[in-house]
C-alpha positions as CSV (number, residue, x, y, z in Angstrom):
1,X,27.5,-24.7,30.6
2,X,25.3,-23.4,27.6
3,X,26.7,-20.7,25.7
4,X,24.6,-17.8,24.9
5,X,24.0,-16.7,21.4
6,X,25.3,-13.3,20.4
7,X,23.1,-11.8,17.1
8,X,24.8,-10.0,15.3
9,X,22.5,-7.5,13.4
10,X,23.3,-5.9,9.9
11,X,23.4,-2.5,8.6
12,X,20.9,-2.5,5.1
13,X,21.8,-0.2,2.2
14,X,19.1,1.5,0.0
15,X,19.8,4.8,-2.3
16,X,18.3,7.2,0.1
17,X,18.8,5.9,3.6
18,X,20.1,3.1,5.7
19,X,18.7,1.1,8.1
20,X,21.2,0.3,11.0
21,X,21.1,-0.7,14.4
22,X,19.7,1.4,16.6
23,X,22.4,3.4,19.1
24,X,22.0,5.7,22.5
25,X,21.5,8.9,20.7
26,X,18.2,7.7,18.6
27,X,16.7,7.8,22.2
28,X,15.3,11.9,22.2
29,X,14.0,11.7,18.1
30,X,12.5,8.7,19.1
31,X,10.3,10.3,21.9
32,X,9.6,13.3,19.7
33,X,7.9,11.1,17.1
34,X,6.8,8.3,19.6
35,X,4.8,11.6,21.6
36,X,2.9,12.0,18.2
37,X,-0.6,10.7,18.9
38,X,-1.3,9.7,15.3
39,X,1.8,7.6,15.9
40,X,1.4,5.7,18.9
41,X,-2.4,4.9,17.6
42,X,-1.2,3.3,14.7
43,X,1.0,0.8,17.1
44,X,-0.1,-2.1,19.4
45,X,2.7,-0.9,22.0
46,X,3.0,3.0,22.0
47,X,0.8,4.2,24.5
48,X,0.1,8.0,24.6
49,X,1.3,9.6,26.3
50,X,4.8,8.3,26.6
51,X,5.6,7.5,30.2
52,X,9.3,8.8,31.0
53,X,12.4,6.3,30.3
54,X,10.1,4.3,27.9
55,X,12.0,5.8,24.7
56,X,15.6,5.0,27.0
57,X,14.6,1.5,27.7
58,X,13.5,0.5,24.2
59,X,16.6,1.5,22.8
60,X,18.6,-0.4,25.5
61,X,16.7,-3.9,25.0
62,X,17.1,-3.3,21.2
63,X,21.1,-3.1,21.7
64,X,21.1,-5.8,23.9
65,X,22.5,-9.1,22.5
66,X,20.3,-11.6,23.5
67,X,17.0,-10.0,22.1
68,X,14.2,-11.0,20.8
69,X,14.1,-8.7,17.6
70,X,16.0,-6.5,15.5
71,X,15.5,-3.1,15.3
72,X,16.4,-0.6,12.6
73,X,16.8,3.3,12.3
74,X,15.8,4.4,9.0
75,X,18.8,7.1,8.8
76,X,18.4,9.8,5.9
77,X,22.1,11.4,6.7
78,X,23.5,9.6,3.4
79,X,21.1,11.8,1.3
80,X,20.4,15.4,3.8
81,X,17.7,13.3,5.7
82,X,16.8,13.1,9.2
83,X,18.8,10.8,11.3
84,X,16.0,8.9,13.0
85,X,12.6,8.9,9.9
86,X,11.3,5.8,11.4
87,X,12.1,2.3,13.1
88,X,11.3,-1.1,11.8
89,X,11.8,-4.2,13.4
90,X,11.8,-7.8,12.8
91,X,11.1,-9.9,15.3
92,X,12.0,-13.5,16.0
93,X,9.7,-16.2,15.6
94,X,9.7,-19.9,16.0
95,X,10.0,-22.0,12.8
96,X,11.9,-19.9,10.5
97,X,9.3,-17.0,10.9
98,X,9.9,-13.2,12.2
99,X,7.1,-10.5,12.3
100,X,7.9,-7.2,10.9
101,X,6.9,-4.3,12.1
102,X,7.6,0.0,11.7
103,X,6.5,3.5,12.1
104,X,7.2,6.6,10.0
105,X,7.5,9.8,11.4
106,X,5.1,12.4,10.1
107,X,7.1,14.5,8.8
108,X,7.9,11.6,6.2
109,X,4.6,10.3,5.5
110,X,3.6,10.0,2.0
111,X,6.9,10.1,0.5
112,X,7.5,6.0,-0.2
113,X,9.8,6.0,3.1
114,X,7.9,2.8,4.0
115,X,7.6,0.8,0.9
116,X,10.8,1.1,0.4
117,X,12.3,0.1,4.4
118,X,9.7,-2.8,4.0
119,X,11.4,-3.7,0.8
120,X,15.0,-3.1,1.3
121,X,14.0,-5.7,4.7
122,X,12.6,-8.2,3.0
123,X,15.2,-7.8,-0.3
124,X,17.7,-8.2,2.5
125,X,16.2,-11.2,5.0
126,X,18.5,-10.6,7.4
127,X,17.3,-13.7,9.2
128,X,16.9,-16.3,6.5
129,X,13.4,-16.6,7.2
130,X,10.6,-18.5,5.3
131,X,8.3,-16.5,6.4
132,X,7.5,-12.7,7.6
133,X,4.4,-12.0,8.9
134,X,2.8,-8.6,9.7
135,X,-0.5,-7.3,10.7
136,X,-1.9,-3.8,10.5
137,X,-5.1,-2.1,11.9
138,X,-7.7,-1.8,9.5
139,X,-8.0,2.2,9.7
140,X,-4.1,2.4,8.3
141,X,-5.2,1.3,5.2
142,X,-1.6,3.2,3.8
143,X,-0.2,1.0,5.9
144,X,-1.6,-2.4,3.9
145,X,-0.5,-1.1,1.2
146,X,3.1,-1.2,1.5
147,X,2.6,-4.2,2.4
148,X,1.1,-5.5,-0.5
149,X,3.7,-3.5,-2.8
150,X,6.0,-4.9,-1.3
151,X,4.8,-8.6,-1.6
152,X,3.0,-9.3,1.2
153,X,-0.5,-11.3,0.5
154,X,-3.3,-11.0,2.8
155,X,-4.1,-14.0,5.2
156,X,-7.0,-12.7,6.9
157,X,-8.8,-10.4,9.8
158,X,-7.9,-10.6,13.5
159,X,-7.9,-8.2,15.9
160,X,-4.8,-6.6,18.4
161,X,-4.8,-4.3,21.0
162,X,-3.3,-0.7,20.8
163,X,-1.7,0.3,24.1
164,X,-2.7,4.0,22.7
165,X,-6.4,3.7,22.2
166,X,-6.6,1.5,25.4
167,X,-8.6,-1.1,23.1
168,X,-8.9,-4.0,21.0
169,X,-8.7,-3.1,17.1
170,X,-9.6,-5.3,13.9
171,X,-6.3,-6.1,12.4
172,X,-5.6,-7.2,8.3
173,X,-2.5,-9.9,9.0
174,X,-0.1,-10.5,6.1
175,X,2.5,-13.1,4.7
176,X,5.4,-12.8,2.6
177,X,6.9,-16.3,1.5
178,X,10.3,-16.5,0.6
């Protein structure tokens, strides 16, 4: 009999915010933002519009156990902030590598929400990894940056497809070596 793995997933400090599991109740702010168009275009996996029980069913796999990422609330209720600003995730990968990825909510664009739930990730490597990869689409050029602020160096162009836009996208992909 194999025994299953239980990851355990932990919650990340940073002055303004903290990024912790993600629980039942993130389920409505997450459809409000996920509903935003200029949100789901910016993801491979939001399409637009958001089918019904999508938002429910996320949140359920990320609390499940045996997943295959972690996902993160970025919570501003430490500092008068928005429960739900944003997600990012890590996701597992074989050879000591995970994929990170996250969206900001509008409403907390341009304010270095980002750069600093990248950072306080990577800071933290929550899985001990070597190596974090992540890829952007090359019209979220914001998005490369806080990347490359937050260490990230360029590897090259690909391509991805965005569930939103219902097509195949040129992609920057980035590596962050630990």
């Amino acid at each position: 009999m194999e025994m299953e793995k239980i990851v355990t997933q932990p919650m990340i400090e940073t002055e303004r915010f903290v990024l912790r599991p993600l629980r039942k109740s993130d389920k409505g702010l997450i459809e409000l933002y996920w509903s935003d168009v200029r949100v789901a275009r910016m993801t491979t996996s939001i399409p637009h519009p958001v089918p019904p029980g999508m938002s429910e069913a996320y949140v359920t796999r990320a609390m499940e156990d045996n997943r295959d990422a972690d996902v993160w609330a970025m919570d501003g209720l430490k500092s008068g902030g928005a429960e739900v600003m944003g997600l990012i995730s890590l996701e597992r990968m074989d050879r000591n590598q995970s994929e990170i990825a996250y969206w900001v909510a509008p409403p907390f664009w341009n304010t270095g929400l980002a750069s600093d739930a990248v950072q306080a990730l990577v800071h933290s490597n929550p899985m001990k990894n070597a190596t974090m990869f992540a890829s952007v689409f090359q019209d979220n050029p914001a998005s490369a940056r806080v990347l490359t602020h937050c260490g990230f160096k360029y590897l090259g162009d690909a391509e991805g497809f965005c569930v939103a836009r219902d097509k195949t996208e040129p992609t920057w992909t980035y590596s962050h070596k630990f």
